[in-house]
N, C-alpha and C positions, 0 to 999 in steps of 0.2 A: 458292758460289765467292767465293774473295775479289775485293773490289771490285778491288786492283792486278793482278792477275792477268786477269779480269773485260778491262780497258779494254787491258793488255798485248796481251789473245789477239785483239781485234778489233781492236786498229789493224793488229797485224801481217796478218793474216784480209783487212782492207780493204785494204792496201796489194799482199797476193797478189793481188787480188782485180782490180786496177788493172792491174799486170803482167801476169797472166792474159788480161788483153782487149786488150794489146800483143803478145804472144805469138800468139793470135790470128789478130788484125792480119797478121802478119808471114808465116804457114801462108796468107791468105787471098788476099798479094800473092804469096805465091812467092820469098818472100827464101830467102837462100842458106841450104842448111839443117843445116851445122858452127854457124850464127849461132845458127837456133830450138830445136836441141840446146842452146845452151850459155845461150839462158833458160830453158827449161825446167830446165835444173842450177840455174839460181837458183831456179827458183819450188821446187825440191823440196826445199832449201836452209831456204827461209822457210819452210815447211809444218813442215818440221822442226823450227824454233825455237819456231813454235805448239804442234808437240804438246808440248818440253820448258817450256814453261810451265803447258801444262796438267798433265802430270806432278811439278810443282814442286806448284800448287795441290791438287792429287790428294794428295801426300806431307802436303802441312800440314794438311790437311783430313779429308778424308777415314780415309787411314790411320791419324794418328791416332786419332779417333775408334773404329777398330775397336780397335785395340791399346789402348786404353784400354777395351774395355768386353768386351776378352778374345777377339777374335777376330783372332787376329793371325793367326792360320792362311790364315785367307779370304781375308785381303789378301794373305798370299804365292801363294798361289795364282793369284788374278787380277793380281799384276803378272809 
């Protein structure tokens, strides 16, 4: 994995990670729950911008790599 991609996928990862245990928090006090609906829209929001990073480094990387060594088939496949 590249290193920028690498520290992109874990900050955002940590920072779900932190909302996640606010989210929580909020199911555990019984807050009003149009509120814990519309974290969770964030937290599914973040999760999403992790997987497009990892499919950014997926595309540079890996793909590559098949498409260069003739297996370009495999990779359409699997994406």
């Amino acid at each position: 994995m590249k290193e920028v991609h690498k520290k992109s996928a874990l900050n955002r990862l940590k920072t779900v990670r932190g909302h996640l245990d606010g989210v929580i928090r909020m199911v555990d006090e019984e807050q009003y729950c149009p509120d814990i609906m519309k974290q969770i829209s964030a937290l599914q929001g973040s999760l999403e911008g992790v997987n497009r990073v990892l499919l950014q480094n997926h595309v540079e990387t890996c793909v590559l790599d098949h498409v260069e060594h003739g297996r370009s088939e495999q990779v359409v496949d699997e994406l």
